[in-house]
C-alpha positions, 0 to 999 in steps of 0.5 A: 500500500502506498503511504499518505501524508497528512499534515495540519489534516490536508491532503498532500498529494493522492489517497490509494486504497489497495482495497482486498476482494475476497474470492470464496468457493466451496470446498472440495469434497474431501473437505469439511462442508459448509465452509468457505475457504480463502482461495486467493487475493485480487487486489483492487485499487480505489484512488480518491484524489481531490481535484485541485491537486489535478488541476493545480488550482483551488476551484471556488465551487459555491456549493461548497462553501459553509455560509448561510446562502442556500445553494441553487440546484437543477436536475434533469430526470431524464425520460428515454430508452435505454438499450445496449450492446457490447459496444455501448449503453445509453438512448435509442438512436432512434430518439437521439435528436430528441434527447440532445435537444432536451439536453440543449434546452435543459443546460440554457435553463441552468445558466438561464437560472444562474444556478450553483449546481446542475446534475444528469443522470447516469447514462443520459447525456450524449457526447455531444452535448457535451462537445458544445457546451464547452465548444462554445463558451456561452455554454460554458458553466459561470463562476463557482457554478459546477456541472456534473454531467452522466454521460451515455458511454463512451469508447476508447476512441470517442475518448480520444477524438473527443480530448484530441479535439477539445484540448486547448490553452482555455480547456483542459480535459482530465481522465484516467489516461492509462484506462486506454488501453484496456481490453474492454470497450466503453466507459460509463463517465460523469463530467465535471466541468467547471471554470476557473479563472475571471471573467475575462482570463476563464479556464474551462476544466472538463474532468472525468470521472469512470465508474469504478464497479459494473452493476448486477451481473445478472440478465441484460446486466451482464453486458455493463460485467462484460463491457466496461472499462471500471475506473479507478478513481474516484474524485473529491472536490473541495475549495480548500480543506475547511469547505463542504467536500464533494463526490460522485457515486455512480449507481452501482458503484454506491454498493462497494463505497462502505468496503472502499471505506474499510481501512481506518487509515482510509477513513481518517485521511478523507476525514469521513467520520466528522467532515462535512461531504454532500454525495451524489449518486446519479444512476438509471435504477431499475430498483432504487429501494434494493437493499443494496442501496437503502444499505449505502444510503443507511451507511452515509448518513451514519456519519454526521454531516453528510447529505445525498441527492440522488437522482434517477431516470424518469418513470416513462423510461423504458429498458429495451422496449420494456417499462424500466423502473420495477415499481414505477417510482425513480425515487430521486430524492434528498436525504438532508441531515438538519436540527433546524427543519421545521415541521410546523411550518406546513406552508413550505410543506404543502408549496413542495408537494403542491410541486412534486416534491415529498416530505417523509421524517427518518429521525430526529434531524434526518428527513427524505424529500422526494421528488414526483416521478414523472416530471423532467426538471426541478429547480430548488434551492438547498442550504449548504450541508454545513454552516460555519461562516456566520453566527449560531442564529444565523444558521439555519439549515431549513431544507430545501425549496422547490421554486419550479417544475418542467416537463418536456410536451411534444418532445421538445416543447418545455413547460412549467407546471405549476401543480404536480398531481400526487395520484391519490385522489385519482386512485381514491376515485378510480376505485370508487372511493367517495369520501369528500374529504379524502377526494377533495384536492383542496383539503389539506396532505398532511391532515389527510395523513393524518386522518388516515393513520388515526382511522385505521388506527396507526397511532404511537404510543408515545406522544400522546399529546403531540401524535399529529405532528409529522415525525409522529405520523406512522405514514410519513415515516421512512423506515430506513431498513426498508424505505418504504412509502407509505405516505397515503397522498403519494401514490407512485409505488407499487412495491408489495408493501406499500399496495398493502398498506395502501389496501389498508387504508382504503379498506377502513375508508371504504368500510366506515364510509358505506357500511358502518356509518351510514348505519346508525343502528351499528352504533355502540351506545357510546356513541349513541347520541350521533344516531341523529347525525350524519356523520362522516370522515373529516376535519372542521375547516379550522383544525390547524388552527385547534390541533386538540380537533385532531384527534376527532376524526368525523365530523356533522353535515355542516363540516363542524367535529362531531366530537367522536373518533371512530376507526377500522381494523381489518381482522386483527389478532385481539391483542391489537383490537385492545392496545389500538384502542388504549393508545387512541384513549390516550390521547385524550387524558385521563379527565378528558370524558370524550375518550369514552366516544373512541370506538373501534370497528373491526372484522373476524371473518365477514362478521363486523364487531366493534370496540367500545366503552361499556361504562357510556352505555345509555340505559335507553339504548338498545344495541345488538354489538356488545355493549352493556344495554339492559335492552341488549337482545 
């Protein structure tokens, strides 16, 4: 291994990992079975260099720097075919002067919007496109503004006319020069193109990054195993060795960044475990919630200070004639580590999902915001990862806003849109749900999430003070051994476990709303004084400004709280019947006498039996379920 130096923690010079791969095979017969044994040793070399020991100069990347001014940032979720062969990866040819012109219009929208950083898939852009941007320097990124471009593939030769064609006095092009003599035949890239200089005196630096590891080596995957030329590096970008610090991860290459990791040494000299880094990982994923990858994601944000933005193809793209994503959703997202996002400021919440972008709470200080599906563009701004360069009121990290929205119609016609359908409401409606709060586009997301969780009985039993708030919402979080959406207004997977727990919901919908209340005399004697009434699933217009009504979840004719909360449980084991129904008592104290009004419907086979307060029974009532009526039959 050769040796590194670290002085005053600044780099000098290259960090080399001789990374140990360990081949395993079975043992011969003759050997113990049901072992593995060492056979040999393949040594892999990960080189991480920083850039500005590369191009001799310190950059001045502004989303990099640790002030208090949030970053802008565009990404482009590409929508194409992919297809390949043992000669390239990347879009139809058929398609290719559609996509250079998306690529055209997408690159002027970044400078137009004066941006700090924008960023494409893997796979997506074609050469060309990046043959003009710097062939002309109109295109040119500005100053401290970064460009991370994936690339379709390139061979050995593109590679070289291209650098051949491209190097001058004012642009210098940078990449694994001795990968060119390698056996196989194309490279998977990322550029970094950026400028150094003034103004008048620009340098334009076109770095290349390969990608160090080929995907699964399974089906069609085989031909990336089989094909490409795996780099050797990977760059970290820095303005010095204070700032925020930068790399890319190419899609597959996120399942080997732990084991790169592995040596101490190696870990201590990128000073991973304290300093501050912001990880992107473009890829084309067919499966973005493998267990691989919510493995990596769950591995970065271990460490303090580190953020990711992923991004992913579009959800119309197709892999060789077939639909590429495996649950229709890109899941291009951020992952934002921050003390200072506030939850009760619903207002910036909703402004994002109004335009594609999610909310789900992970844990204390680390959320997911992720982007819709289907869109082509999104602009927003983010604060940097850390801030130092201001006083402690003055750093705020407040996660990230989403100014505006694009998609391409007649294939090259670019429009904003100024409102992102979610799909639950046309789920809801398709399947002939009716429910005027749930299908009312007007009603508030989070109360709708709201709403759900306590009616189909999905509440904490901590907190039972303070349930409604977002980190509290069974919905809204993200597991992160799983990952998986839950979220009731976000309807884009289709992952076993999200229909199921979407079946859930619509089943206890469905359930109160055309059998249960509909019928009075389904009633307990609890709640026996809203026979009158008719009553349905909601909140009072004026909830959010009376969060005590939340936990109510019916209300009158008029929309006023009919002061009841009345859930549904689809055949559940009798235990859960019983702590359901304590955890929602709960949430009304111990002097509070509405917690008599929580009642609990729920099946054993097609029977509907239901939870309730014996004590609350009126000695006028009749009732066949259960309750303590001396009218009982």
């Amino acid at each position: 291994m050769k040796k590194y130096i670290l002085l005053n923690n600044i780099f000098a010079q290259v960090i080399y990992i001789d990374y140990l791969m360990l081949e395993f095979y079975s043992p011969p017969q003759d050997e113990q079975p049901g072992c593995s044994w060492i056979t040999k040793t393949n040594i892999r070399r990960m080189n991480f260099v920083f850039i500005d020991d590369l191009i001799k100069v310190a950059p001045e990347f502004t989303i990099l720097k640790p002030d208090t001014k949030p970053n802008r940032i565009i990404v482009y979720q590409h929508e194409g075919e992919l297809v390949g062969s043992n000669d390239r990866i990347g879009n139809h040819p058929e398609n290719s002067e559609v996509v250079k012109e998306r690529f055209r219009i997408f690159f002027s929208l970044a400078n137009e919007k004066q941006v700090d950083l924008a960023i494409t898939p893997e796979y997506s852009c074609p050469v060309a496109i990046v043959g003009e941007i710097i062939e002309y320097p109109k295109c040119w990124p500005g100053l401290g503004v970064l460009f991370v471009v994936g690339g379709e593939s390139i061979a050995k030769t593109e590679l070289e006319e291209f650098t051949k064609k491209f190097t001058s006095a004012q642009i210098r092009i940078y990449f694994e020069e001795s990968l060119i003599k390698h056996a196989n035949h194309f490279f998977d890239p990322v550029y970094y193109l950026f400028i150094t200089g003034t103004e008048n005196d620009k340098i334009l630096h076109v770095v290349i990054q390969f990608k160090t590891m080929h995907m699964s080596a399974r089906g069609e995957s085989v031909i990336e195993r089989d094909n490409l030329i795996e780099g050797k590096t990977i760059y970290v970008l820095r303005n010095s060795a204070t700032s925020i610090w930068l790399m890319t991860l190419i899609c597959s290459e996120a399942m080997n960044f732990e084991q790169y990791l592995q040596p101490a040494a190696v870990r201590e000299a990128l000073q991973w475990d304290y300093h501050p880094y912001l990880i992107l990982n473009p890829m084309v994923n067919p499966d973005p919630t493998h267990d691989d990858f919510i493995r990596f994601r769950k591995f970065i944000l271990t460490s303090r200070h580190k953020e990711i933005i992923e991004l992913n193809w579009n959800n119309l793209s197709k892999i060789a004639g077939k639909p590429l994503l495996k649950y229709n959703s890109s899941r291009s997202a951020l992952f934002i580590e921050s003390q200072d996002i506030d939850q009760s400021n619903t207002k910036k919440i909703r402004k994002n999902h109004k335009k594609g972008l999610y909310y789900y709470f992970i844990r204390k200080g680390l959320y997911a915001f992720v982007f819709n599906s289907r869109p082509h563009i999104f602009f927003f701004q983010l604060p940097p990862v850390a801030i130092i360069e201001a006083n402690q009121p003055q750093q705020s990290r407040e996660g990230p806003e989403l100014f505006s929205v694009y998609r391409f119609d007649n294939l090259v016609d670019l429009v904003e849109i100024p409102a992102v359908s979610d799909d639950h409401v046309k789920y809801l409606t398709d399947i002939g749900c009716v429910d005027p709060f749930f299908v009312e586009p007007t009603e508030c997301v989070l109360d709708k999430e709201r709403l759900i969780c306590l009616t189909a009985g999905k509440i904490p039993k901590e907190s039972p003070n303070d349930w409604y708030l977002l980190d509290k919402l069974f919905s809204v979080k993200l597991d992160q051994t799983n990952e998986t959406n839950l979220r009731f207004t976000v309807f884009a997977d289709t992952d076993n476990y999200s229909l199921l727990q979407r079946g859930a919901f619509v089943g206890a919908i469905n359930k109160l709303n055309n059998i249960i209340l509909p019928d009075s005399k389904m009633y307990p004697s609890s709640i026996g004084y809203l026979r009158s009434q008719q009553i349905r699933l909601g909140y009072p217009a004026d909830v959010e400004n009376q969060p005590t009504l939340y936990k109510y979840n019916v209300v009158t004719k008029t929309g006023e709280c009919a002061k009841a909360t009345i859930c549904f449980l689809e055949g559940p084991l009798p235990d859960k019947v019983e702590r359901t129904y304590e955890y929602i008592r709960k949430l009304f104290g111990i002097d509070n006498n509405n917690k008599k009004n929580v009642v609990i419907f729920y099946t054993r086979g097609e029977e509907i039996l239901v939870k309730s307060d014996d004590t609350a029974a009126n000695i006028l009532d009749g009732n066949e379920y259960g309750d303590a009526s001396i009218f009982k039959e």
